[in-house]
N, C-alpha and C positions, 0 to 999 in steps of 0.2 A: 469155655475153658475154666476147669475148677482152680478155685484161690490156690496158694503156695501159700503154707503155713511155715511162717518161720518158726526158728528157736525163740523159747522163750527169753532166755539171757538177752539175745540180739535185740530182739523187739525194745527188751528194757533202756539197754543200753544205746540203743540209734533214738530213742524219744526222748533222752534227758543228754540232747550233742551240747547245752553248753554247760563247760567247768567253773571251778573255781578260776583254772589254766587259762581262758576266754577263748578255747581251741574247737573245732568240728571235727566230729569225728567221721572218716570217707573210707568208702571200699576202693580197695586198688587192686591189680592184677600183677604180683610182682616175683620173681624169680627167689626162689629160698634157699640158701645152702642149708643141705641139712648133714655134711662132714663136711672135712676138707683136710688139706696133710703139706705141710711144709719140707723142705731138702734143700741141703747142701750137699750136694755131690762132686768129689776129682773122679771123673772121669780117664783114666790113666790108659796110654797107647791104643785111642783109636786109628787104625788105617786111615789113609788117607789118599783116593784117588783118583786121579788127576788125568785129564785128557792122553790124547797120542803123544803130541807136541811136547805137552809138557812133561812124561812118563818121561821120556827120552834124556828130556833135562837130570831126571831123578835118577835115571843109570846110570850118570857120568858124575857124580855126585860124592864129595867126600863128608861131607859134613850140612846141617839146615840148621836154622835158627827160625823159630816160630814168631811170626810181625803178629798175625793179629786172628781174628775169630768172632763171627758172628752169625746167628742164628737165622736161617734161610726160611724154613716153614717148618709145621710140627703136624702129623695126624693124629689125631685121637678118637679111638673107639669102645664103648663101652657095653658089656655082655654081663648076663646074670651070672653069681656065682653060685654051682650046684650044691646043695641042700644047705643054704646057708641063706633064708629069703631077705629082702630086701636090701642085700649089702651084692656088690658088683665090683666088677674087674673093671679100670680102668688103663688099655694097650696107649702107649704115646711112644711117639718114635720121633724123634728131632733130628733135624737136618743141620747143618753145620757149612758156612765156606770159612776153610782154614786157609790162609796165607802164609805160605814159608818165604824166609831165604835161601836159596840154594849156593852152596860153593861146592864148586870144581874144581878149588884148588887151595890152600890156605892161604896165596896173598891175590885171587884173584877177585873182580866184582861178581857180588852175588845176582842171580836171576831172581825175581821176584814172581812166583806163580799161585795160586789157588786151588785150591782142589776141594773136594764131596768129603764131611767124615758124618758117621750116622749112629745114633747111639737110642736107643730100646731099653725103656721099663714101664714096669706092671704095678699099680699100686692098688689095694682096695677099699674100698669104702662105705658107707653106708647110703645108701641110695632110697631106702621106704618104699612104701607099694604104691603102685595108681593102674588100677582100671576102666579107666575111661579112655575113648577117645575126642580126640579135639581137633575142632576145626575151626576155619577161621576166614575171613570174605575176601581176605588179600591172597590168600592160597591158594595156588593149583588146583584142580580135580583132580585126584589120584584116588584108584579105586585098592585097601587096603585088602589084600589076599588073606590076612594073619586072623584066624579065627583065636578071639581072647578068651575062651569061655576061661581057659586058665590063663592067668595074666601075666604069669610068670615065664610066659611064652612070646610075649606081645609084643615085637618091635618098638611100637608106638606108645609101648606104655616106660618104655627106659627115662632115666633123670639125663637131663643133661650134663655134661663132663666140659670146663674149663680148665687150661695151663695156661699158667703167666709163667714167664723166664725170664730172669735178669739178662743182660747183656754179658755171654760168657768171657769166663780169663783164660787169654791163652796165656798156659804155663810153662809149656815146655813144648819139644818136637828131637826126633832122632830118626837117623837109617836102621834098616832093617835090613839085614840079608834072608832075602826069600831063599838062596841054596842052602842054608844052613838048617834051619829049621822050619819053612817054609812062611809063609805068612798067612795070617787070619784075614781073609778079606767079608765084608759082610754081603749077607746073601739075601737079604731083605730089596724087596723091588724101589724102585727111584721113579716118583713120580715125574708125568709130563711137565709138570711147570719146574720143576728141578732140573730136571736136562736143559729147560730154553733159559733157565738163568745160567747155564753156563755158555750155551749157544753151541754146544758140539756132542758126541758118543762120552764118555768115562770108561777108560777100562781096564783092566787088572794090571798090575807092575807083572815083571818078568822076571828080574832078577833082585831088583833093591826097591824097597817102599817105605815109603815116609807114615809116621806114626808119632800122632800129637797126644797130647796131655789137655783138658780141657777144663775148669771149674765151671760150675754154673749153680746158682738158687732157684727153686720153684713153687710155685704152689699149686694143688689141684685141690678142686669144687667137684662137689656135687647135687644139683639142683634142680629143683622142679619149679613149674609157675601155680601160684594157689594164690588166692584172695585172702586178704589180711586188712582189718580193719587199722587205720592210723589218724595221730591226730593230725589235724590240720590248722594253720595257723591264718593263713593268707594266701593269695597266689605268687606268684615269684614276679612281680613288676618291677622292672628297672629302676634303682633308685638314685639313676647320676645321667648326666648327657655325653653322646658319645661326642670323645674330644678331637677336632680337627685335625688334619695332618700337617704338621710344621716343617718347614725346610731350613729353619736353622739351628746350626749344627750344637750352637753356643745354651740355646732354650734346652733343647733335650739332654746333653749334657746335665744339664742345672738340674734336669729333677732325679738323675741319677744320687744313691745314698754312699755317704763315704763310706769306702771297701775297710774298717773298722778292724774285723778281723783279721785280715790280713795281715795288719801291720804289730795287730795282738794278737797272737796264735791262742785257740784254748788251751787250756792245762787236761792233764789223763783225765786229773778227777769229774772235770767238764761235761764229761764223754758219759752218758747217757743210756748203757747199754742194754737197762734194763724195756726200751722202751724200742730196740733193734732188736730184735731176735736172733737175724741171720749175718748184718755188719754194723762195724762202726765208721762215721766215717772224719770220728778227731784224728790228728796226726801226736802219735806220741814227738 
């Protein structure tokens, strides 16, 4: 097998690994963003749709108040974007169970139900070229059909697509009268694991349907895996003994720290915000 000539930089720079720093320098295999794109988005009057049972509740319904809202699961898929190369579309579609109160009557108790609400966007990004394929010894055998000679074609050559999503606010909720101007329901498919968290069918209102208001923050990546030289300091060795478990109630107490702020709220100017992008979280 003939040698592998490295670069020359590299060679220089892996033969003189110690610094000033007293650091080594090591190749690692690590995940690179190479964009990424922040949001704050109200999501205003998504539908909201709720089993048989509970639909039934929703037609006899004079009035809802939105309890609470949180985020179920999210797809995300990403495709090249045509004649714009190495920048990509990335589809996320977020699942939602929204909880209302239902009233049936102004002084009667309310029903407490849940329901499906689903919200779609496209954002894009810059994603860089790779053609290569990669494989790996923990991986399946899967025989790839996708001839790369153009890479811009290559399933296997896409960056990977990450969402984080804060935990959403629910803001509001109302009826809807479907006789009147009918209502938008979404027409986007509901995956299998969305149905078994609800345990039953979802399906269309009839005459009145509930439609929330939702906030939520996000961020989307886009990243590939590539080798990057780092420095190195040491290996990570534990530097304390893990401490026993205690059954009295009075010890653990003790090493709790006095709750300080609480009893001294910060002031505005306290509040940090240049170092929060999307909140804060002093209390005027």
């Amino acid at each position: 097998m003939p040698d592998v000539h490295f670069d020359s930089e590299q060679m220089s720079y892996s033969a003189d690994k110690t610094s000033d720093s007293g650091c080594d320098a090591v190749c690692i295999n690590a995940a690179r963003i190479y964009d990424s794109c922040g949001a704050k988005d109200c999501l205003p009057d998504l539908p909201v749709i709720f089993s048989d049972e509970n639909q039934e509740i929703v037609e006899k319904a004079c009035s809802v108040r939105i309890n609470r809202a949180h985020i179920i699961t999210s797809t995300v898929d990403v495709e090249p974007v045509a004649f714009h190369r190495g920048f990509y579309a990335v589809d996320t579609m977020y699942y939602f169970a929204v909880t209302v109160d239902v009233y049936t009557a102004s002084n009667a108790i309310p029903s407490t139900i849940s329901g499906l609400a689903m919200y779609g966007k496209r954002v894009v990004l810059y994603g860089s070229d790779g053609s290569v394929k990669t494989f790996a010894s923990d991986d399946e055998v899967v025989c790839d059909k996708n001839d790369c000679a153009c890479s811009c074609d290559c399933s296997n050559n896409l960056p990977r697509a990450t969402v984080q999503i804060s935990n959403p606010m629910a803001l509001s909720a109302k009826i809807d009268d479907c006789r009147k101007c009918g209502c938008a329901m979404p027409c986007a498919a509901i995956p299998e694991c969305v149905k078994r968290y609800f345990g039953c069918d979802l399906v269309h209102p009839k005459h009145k349907a509930v439609v929330a208001t939702i906030g939520i923050f996000t961020i989307t990546q886009l990243e590939r895996n590539v080798q990057i030289m780092i420095p190195s300091y040491d290996f990570c060795v534990p530097r304390k003994e893990c401490a026993a478990k205690t059954d009295d109630p009075c010890e653990v107490f003790s090493k709790i720290e006095f709750p300080t702020d609480s009893f001294f709220p910060p002031k505005a100017g306290e509040c940090e915000k240049d170092t929060k992008p999307f909140e804060c979280e002093c209390n005027n």
